[in-house]
BALUMVO-264667 format. One record per atom (N, C-alpha, C): y, x, z; atom name; residue number from 1. Coordinates in steps of 0.1 Angstrom, whole numbers, plus 5000, padded with zeros to 4 digits. Each point is the difference from the previous one (the first is absolute). Last residue first. Layout:
# residues N
((Y X Z) CA NUM)
...
This chain:
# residues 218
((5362 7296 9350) N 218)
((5008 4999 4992) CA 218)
((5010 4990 4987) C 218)
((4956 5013 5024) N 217)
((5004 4989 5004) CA 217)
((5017 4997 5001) C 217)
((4970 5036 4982) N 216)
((4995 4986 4997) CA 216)
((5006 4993 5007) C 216)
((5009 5041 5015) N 215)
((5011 4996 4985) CA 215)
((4986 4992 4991) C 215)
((4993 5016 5044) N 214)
((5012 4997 5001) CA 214)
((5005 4992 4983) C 214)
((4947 5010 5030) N 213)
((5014 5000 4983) CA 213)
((5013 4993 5002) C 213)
((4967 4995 5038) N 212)
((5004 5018 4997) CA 212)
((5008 5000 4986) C 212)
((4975 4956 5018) N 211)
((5010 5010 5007) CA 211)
((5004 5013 5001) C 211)
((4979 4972 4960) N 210)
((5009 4992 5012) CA 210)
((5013 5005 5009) C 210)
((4967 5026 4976) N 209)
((5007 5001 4996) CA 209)
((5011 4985 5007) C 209)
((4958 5007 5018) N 208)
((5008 5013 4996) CA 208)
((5013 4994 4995) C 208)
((4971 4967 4992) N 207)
((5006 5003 5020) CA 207)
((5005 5012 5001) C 207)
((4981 4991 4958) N 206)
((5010 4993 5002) CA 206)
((5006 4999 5015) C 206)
((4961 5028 4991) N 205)
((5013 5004 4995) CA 205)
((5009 4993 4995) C 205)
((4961 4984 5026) N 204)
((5006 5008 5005) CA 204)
((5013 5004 4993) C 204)
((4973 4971 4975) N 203)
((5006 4994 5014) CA 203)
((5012 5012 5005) C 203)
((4967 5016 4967) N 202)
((5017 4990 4991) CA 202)
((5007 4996 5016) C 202)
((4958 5019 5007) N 201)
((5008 5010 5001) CA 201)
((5012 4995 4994) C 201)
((4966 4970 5007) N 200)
((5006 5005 5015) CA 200)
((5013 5004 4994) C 200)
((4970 4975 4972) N 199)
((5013 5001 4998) CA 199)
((5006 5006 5010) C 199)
((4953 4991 5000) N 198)
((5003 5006 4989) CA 198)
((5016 5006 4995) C 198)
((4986 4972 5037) N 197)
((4990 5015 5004) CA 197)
((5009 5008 4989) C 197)
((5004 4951 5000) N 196)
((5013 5010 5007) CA 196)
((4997 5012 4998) C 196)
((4971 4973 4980) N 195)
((5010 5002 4994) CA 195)
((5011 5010 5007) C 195)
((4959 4984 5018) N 194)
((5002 5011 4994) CA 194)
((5008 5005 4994) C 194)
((5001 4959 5027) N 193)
((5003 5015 5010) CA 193)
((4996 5012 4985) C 193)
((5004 4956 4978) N 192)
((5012 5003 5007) CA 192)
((5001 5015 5010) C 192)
((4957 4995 4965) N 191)
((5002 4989 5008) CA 191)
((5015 5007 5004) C 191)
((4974 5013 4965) N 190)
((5009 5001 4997) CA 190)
((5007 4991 5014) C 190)
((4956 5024 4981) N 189)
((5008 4999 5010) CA 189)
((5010 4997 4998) C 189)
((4958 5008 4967) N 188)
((5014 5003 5003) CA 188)
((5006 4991 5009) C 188)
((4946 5022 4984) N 187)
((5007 4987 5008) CA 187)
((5017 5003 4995) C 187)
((4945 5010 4985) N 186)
((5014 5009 4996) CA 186)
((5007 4987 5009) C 186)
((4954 4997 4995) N 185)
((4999 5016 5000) CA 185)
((5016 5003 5002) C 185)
((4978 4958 4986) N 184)
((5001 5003 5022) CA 184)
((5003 5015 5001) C 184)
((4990 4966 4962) N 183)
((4990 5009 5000) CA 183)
((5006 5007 5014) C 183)
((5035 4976 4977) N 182)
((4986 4997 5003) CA 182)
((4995 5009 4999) C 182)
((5041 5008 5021) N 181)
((4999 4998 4987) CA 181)
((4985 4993 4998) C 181)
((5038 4988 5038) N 180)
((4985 5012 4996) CA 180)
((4999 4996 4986) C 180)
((5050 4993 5033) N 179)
((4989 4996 4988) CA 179)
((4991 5011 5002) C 179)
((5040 4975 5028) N 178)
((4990 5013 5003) CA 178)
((4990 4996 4986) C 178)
((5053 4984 5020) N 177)
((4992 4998 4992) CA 177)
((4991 5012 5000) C 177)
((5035 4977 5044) N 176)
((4993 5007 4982) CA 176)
((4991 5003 4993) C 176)
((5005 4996 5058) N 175)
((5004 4993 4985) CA 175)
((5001 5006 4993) C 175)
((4967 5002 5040) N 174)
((5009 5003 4996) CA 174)
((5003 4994 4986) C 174)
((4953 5002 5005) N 173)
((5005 4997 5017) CA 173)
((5012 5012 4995) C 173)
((4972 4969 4968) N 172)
((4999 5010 5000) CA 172)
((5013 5003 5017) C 172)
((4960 4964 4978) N 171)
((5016 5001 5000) CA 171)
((4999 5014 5006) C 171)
((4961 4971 4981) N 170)
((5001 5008 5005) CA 170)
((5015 5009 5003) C 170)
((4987 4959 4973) N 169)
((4994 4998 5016) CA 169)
((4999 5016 5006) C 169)
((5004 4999 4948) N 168)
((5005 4988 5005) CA 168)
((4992 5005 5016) C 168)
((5026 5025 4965) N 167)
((4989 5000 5005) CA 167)
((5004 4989 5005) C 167)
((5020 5005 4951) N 166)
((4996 4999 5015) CA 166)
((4991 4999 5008) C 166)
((5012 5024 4944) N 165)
((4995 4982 5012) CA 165)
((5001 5007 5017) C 165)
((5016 5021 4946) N 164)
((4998 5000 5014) CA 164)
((4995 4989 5006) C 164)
((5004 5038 4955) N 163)
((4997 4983 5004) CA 163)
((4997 5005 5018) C 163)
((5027 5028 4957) N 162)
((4993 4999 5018) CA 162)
((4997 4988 4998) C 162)
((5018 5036 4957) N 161)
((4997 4986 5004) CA 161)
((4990 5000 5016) C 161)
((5043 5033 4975) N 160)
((4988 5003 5005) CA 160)
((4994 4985 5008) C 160)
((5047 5016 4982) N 159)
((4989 4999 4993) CA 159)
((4989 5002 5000) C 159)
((5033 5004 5034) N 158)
((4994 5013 4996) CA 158)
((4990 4994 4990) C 158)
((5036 4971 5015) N 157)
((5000 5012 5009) CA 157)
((4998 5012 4992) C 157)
((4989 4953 4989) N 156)
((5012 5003 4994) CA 156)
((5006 5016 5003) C 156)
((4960 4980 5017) N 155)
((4998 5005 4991) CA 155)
((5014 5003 4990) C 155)
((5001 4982 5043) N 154)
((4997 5017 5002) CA 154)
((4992 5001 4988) C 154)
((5025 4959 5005) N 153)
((5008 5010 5005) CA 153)
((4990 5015 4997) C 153)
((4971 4957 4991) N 152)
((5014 5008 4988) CA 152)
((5011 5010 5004) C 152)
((4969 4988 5036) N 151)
((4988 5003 4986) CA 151)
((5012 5005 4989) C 151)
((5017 4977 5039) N 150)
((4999 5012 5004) CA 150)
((4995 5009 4986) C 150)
((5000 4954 4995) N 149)
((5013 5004 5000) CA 149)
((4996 5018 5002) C 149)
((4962 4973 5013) N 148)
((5003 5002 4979) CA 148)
((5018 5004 4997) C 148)
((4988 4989 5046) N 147)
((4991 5009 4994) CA 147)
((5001 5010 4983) C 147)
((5023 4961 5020) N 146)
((5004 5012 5008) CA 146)
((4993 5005 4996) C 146)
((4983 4963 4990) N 145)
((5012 5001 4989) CA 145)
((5008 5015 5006) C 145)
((4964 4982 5023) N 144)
((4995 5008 4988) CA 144)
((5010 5003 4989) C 144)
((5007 4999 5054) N 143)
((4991 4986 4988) CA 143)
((5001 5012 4989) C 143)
((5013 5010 5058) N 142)
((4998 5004 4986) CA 142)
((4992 4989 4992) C 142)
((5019 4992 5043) N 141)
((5009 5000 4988) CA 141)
((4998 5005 4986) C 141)
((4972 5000 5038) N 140)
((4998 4989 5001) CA 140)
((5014 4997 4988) C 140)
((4988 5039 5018) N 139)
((4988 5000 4992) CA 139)
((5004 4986 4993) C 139)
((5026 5017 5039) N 138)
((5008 5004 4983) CA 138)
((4993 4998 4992) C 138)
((4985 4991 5044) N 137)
((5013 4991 4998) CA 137)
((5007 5005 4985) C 137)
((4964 5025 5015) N 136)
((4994 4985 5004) CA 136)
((5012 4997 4993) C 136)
((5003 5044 4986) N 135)
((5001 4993 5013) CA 135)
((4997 4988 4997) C 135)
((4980 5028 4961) N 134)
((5015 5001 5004) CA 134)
((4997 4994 5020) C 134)
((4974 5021 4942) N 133)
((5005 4992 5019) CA 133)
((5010 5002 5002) C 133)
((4978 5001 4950) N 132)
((5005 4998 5010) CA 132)
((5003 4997 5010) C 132)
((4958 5024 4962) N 131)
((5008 4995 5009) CA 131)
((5012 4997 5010) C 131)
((4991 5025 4947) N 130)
((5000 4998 5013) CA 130)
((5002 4986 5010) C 130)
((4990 5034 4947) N 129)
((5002 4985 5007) CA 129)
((4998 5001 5016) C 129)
((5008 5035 4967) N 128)
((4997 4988 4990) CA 128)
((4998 4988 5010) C 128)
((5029 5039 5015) N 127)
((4990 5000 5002) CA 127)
((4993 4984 4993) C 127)
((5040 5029 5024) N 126)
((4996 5006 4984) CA 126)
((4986 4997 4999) C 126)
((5035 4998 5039) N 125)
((4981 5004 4998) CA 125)
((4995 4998 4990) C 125)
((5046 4999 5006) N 124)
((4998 5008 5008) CA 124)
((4984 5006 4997) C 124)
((5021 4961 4981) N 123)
((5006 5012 4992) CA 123)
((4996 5009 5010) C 123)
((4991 4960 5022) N 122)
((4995 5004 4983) CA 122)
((5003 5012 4996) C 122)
((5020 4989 5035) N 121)
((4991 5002 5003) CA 121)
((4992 5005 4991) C 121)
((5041 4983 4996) N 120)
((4997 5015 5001) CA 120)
((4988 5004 4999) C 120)
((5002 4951 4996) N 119)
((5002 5007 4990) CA 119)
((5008 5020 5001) C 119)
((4995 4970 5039) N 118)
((4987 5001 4991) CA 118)
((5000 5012 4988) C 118)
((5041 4987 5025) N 117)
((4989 5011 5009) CA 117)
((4988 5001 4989) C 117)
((5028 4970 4983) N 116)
((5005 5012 4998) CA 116)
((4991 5010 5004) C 116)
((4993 4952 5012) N 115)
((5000 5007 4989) CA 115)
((5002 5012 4992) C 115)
((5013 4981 5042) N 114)
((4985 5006 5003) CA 114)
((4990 5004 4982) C 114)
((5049 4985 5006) N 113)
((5001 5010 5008) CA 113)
((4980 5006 4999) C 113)
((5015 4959 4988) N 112)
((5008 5009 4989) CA 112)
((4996 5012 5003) C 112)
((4988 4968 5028) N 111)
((4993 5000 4990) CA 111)
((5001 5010 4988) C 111)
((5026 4983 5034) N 110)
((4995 5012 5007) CA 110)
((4989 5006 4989) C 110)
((5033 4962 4995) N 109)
((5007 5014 4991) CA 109)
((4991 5012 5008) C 109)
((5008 4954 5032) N 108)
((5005 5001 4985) CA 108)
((4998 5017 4996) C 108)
((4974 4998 5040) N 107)
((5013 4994 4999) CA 107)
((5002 5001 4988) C 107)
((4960 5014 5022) N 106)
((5003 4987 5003) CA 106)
((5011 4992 4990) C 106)
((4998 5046 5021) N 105)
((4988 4998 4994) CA 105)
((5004 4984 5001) C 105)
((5029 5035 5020) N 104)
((5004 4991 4983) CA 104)
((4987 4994 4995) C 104)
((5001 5026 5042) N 103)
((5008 4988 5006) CA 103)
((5002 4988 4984) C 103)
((4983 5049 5004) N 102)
((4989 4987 5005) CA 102)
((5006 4988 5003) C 102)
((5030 5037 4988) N 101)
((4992 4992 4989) CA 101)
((4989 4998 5002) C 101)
((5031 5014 5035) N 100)
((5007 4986 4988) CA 100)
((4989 5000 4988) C 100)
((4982 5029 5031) N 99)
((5004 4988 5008) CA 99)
((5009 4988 4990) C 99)
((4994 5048 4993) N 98)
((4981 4990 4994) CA 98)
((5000 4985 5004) C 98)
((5042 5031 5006) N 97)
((4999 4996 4988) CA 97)
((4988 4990 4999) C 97)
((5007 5027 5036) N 96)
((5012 4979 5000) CA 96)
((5000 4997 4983) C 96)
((4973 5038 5013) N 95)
((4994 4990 5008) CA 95)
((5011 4986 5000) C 95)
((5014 5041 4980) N 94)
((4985 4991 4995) CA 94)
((4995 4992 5006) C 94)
((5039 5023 5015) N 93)
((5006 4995 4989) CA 93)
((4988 4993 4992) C 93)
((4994 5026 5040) N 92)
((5002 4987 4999) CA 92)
((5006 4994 4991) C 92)
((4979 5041 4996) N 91)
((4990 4990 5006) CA 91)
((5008 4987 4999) C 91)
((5023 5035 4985) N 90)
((4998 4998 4998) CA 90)
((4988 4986 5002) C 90)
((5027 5018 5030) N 89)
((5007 4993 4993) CA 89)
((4993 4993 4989) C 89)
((4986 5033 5027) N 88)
((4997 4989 5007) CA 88)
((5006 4993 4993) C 88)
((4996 5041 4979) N 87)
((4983 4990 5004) CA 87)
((5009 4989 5003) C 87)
((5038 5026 4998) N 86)
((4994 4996 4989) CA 86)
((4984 4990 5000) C 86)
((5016 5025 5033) N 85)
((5009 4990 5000) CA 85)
((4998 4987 4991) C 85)
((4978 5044 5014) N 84)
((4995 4990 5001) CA 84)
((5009 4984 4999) C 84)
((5012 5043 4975) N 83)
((4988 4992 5001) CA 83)
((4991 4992 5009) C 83)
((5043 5021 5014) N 82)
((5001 4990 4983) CA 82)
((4987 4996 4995) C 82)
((4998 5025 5039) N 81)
((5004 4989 5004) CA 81)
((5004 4994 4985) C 81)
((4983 5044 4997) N 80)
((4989 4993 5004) CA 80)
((5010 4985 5007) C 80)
((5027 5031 4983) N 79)
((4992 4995 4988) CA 79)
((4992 4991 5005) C 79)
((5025 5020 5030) N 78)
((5009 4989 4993) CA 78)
((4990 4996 4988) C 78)
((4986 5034 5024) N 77)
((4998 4988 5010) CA 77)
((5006 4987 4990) C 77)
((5000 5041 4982) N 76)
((4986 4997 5001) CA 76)
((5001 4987 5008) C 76)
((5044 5023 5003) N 75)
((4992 4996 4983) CA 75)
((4989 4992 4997) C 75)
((5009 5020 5045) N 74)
((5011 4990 4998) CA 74)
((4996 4996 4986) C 74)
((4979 5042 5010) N 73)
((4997 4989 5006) CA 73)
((5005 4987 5004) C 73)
((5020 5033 4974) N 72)
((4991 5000 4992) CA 72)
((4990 4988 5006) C 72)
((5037 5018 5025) N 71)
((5003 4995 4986) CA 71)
((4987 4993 4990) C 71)
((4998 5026 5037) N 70)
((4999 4991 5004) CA 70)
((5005 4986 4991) C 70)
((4992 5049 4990) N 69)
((4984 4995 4998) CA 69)
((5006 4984 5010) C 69)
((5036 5031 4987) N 68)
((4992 4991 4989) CA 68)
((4989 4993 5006) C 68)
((5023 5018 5033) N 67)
((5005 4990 4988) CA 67)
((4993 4996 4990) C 67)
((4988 5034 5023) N 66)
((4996 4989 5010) CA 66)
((5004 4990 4994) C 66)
((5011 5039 4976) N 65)
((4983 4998 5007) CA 65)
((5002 4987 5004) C 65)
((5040 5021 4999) N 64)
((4997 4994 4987) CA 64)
((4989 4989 4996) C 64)
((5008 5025 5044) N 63)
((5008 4990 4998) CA 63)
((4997 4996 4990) C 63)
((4984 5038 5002) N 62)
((4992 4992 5009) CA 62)
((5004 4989 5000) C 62)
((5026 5033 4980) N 61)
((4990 4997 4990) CA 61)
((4988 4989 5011) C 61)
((5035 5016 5018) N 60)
((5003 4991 4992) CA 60)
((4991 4994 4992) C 60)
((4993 5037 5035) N 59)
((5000 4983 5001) CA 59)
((5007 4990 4991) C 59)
((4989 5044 4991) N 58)
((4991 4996 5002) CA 58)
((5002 4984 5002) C 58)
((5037 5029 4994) N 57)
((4996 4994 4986) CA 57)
((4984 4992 5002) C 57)
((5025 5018 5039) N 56)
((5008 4986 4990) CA 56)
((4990 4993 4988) C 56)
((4982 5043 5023) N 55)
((4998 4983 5006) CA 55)
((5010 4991 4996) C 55)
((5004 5044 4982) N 54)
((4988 4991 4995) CA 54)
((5000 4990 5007) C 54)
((5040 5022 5010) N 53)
((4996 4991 4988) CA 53)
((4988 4995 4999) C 53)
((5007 5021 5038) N 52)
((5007 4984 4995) CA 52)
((4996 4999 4989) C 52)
((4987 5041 5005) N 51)
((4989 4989 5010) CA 51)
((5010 4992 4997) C 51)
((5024 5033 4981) N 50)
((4990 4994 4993) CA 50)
((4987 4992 5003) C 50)
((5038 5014 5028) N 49)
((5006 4991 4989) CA 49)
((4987 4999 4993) C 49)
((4991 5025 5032) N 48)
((5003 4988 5003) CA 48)
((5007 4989 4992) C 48)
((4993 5052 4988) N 47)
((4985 4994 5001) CA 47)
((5004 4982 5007) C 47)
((5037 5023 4991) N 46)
((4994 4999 4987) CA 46)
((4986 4998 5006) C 46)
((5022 5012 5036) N 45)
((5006 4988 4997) CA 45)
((5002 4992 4988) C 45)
((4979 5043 5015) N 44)
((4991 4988 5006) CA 44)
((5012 4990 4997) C 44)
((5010 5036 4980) N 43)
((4985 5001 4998) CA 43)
((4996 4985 5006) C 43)
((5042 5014 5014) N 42)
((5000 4997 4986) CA 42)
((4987 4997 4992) C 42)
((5001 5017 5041) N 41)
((5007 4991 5009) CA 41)
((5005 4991 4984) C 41)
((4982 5045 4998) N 40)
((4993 4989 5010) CA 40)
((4999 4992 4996) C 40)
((5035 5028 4988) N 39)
((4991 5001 4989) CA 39)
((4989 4990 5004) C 39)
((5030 5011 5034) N 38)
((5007 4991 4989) CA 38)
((4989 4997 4988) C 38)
((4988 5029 5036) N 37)
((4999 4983 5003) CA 37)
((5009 4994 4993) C 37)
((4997 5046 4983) N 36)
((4987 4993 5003) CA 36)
((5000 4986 5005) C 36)
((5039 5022 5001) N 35)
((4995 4998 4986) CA 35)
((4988 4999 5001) C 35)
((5015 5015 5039) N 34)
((5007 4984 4997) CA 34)
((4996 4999 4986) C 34)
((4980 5038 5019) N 33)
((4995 4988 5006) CA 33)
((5010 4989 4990) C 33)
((5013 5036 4987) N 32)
((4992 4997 4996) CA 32)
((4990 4989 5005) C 32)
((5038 5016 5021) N 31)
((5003 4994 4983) CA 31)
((4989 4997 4995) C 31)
((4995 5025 5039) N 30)
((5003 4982 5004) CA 30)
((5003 4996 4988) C 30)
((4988 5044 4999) N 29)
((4987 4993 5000) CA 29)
((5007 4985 5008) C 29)
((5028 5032 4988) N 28)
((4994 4994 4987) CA 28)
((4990 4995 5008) C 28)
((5031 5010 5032) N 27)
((5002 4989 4992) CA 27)
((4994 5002 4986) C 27)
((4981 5028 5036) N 26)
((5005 4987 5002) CA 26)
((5000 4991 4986) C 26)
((5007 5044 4996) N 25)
((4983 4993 4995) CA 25)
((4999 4986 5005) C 25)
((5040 5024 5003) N 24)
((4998 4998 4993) CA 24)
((4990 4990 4997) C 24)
((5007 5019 5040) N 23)
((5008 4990 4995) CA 23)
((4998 4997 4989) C 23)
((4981 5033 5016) N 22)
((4992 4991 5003) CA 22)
((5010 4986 4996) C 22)
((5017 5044 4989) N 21)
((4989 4993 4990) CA 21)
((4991 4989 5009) C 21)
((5034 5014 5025) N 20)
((5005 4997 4984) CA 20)
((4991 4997 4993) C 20)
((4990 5019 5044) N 19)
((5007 4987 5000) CA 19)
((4998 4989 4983) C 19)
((4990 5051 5004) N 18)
((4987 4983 5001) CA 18)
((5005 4993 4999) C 18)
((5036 5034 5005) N 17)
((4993 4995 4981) CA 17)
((4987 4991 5005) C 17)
((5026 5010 5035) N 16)
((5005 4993 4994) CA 16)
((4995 4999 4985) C 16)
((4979 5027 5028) N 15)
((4998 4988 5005) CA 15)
((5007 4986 4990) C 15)
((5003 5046 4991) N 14)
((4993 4998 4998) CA 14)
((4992 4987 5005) C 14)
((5038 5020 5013) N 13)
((5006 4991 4985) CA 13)
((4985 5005 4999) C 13)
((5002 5006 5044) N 12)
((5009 4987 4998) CA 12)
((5002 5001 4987) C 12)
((4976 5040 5009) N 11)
((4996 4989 5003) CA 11)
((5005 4990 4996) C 11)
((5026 5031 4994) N 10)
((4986 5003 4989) CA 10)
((4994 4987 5006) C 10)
((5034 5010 5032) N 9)
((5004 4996 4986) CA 9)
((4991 4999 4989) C 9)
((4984 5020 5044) N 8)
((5003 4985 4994) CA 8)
((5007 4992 4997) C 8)
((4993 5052 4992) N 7)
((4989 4990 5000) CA 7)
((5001 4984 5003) C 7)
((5039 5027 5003) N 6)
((4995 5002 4990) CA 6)
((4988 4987 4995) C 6)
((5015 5014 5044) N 5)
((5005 4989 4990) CA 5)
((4998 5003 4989) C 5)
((4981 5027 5027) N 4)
((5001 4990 5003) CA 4)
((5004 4988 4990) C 4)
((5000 5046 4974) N 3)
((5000 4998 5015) CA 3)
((4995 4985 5005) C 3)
((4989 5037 4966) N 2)
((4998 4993 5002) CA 2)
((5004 4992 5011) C 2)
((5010 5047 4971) N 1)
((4992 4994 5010) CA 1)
((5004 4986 5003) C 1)
């Protein structure tokens, strides 16, 4: 039989076994809590390393970005200022040029000079006979012995015979030499502003290289 104590002695180690296994369950379900917010706490600090990274790698590559495209817009500016450096230089390098040779009309040896223009001219317009113009002031140098000089220079040229004569009373507006061929169909230009026209791009890439070739000026 059953006494008193008995029973709660049964009780008290049946208490003490909940106790126990509540102890237990306790600590696996806190080991396991803690390995969860370790597991977490590893999850999310591999998800935040990998937001840095991309935004490192975003913003570098944005950095790169900006670079280049300001790089690029620094380049374009540096180009567009060398050429207008170049225009303006060029311009003025013709304008003090057209200026010393309106200055030679006149002067010992210009004759030499308007002979030449001609006789391109010739060789230019390829043409059995043309009229010569020129400026009031250079009409007045041309004679016939210039003429007939020009005549053997540019058959000496291209073996090819030109008879030329001058216009008379109609001067041509600018210097150097302008020939029509007769019959009015064919002209060549040879006056000083076309000449420049003709020789911009020589101009220019002696100004280039002026100031950009290091080892021309060497």
């Amino acid at each position: 039989m059953m006494t008193m104590e008995d029973s709660v002695n049964d009780a008290e180690a049946i208490i003490v076994g909940i106790l126990a296994d509540a102890d237990a369950e306790a600590a696996r379900i806190e080991a396991e809590a803690a390995a969860y917010a370790e597991q977490s706490a590893a999850r999310a600090a591999e998800q935040a390393s990998a937001i840095a990274r991309d935004a490192a790698t975003k913003s570098e590559s944005q950095a790169k970005a900006i670079l280049a495209d300001a790089a690029a817009k620094a380049a374009i500016e540096r180009r567009k200022r060398s050429l207008l450096l170049q225009e303006r230089l060029a311009g003025e390098i013709v304008e003090r040029a057209a200026r010393s040779i309106s200055g030679m009309i006149g002067q010992p040896g210009y004759k030499d000079v308007l002979r030449g223009w001609i006789t391109e001219a010739v060789i230019g317009l390829s043409a059995e006979s043309a009229a010569v113009n020129a400026s009031k002031d250079e009409l007045a140098l041309i004679d016939d012995a210039l003429l007939r000089d020009a005549e053997k220079a540019a058959l000496a040229a291209t073996g090819k015979v030109t008879s030329l004569h001058k216009v008379e009373g109609d001067p041509t507006v600018g210097q150097g030499a302008y020939l029509i061929a007769d019959g009015g169909r064919l002209a060549y230009d040879n006056r000083v502003a076309t000449r420049f026209v003709r020789n911009r791009a020589e101009i220019r890439k002696r100004i280039y290289t002026a100031l950009y070739d290091e080892g021309s000026r060497t």
